[in-house]
N, C-alpha and C positions, 0 to 999 in steps of 0.2 A: 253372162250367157243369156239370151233371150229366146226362149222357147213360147210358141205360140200354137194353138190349135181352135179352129173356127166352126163354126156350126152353123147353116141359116137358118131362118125361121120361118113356114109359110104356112096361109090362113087360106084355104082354098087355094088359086092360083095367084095371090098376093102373095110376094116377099116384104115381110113384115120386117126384117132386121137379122144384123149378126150378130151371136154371143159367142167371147174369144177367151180364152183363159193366158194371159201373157206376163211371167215373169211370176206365176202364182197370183195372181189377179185377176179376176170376170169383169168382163167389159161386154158393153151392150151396145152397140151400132160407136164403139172406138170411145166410149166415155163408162168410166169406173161405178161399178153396182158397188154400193152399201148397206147396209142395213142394219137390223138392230141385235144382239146380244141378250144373251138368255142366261139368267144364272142358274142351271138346274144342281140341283142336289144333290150329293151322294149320300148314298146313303147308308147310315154306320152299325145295321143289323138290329134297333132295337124297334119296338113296337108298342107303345103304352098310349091307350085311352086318351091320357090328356095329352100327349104330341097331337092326336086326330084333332082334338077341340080348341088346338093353338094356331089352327090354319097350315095344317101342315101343304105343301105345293106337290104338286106330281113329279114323279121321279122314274126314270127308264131304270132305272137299277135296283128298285123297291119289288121284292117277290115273300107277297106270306099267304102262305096255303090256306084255304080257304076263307080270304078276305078277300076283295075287289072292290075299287073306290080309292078317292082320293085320299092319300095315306094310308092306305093298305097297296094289293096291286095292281099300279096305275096300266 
């Protein structure tokens, strides 16, 4: 089943392009958007000094009260 839904795009009175979503897919003027993959984190509730000093990465699911910053809450 092919389900399709369009949107244009304009820059002033320029039509700049379509973006279409077809079949689960983003397509931009009828060719396929890719990009890249993120491996984010989950994260497993603990909190210790040296996780911070091992590079720890930012995480949308990381929350400790009264910390802010990287490896504490991003």
């Amino acid at each position: 089943m092919k389900y399709a839904t369009t949107t244009q795009t304009k820059v002033g009175n320029k039509e700049e392009g379509k973006f279409a979503i077809t079949d689960g897919h983003i397509t931009f003027n009828g060719k396929l958007i890719t990009g890249n993959r993120y491996a984010i984190p989950w994260w497993n509730g603990r909190t210790k000094d040296n996780f911070i000093q091992k590079g720890a990465k930012p995480a949308i699911t990381r929350f400790v009260p009264g910390r802010e910053g990287t490896g504490w809450t991003d």
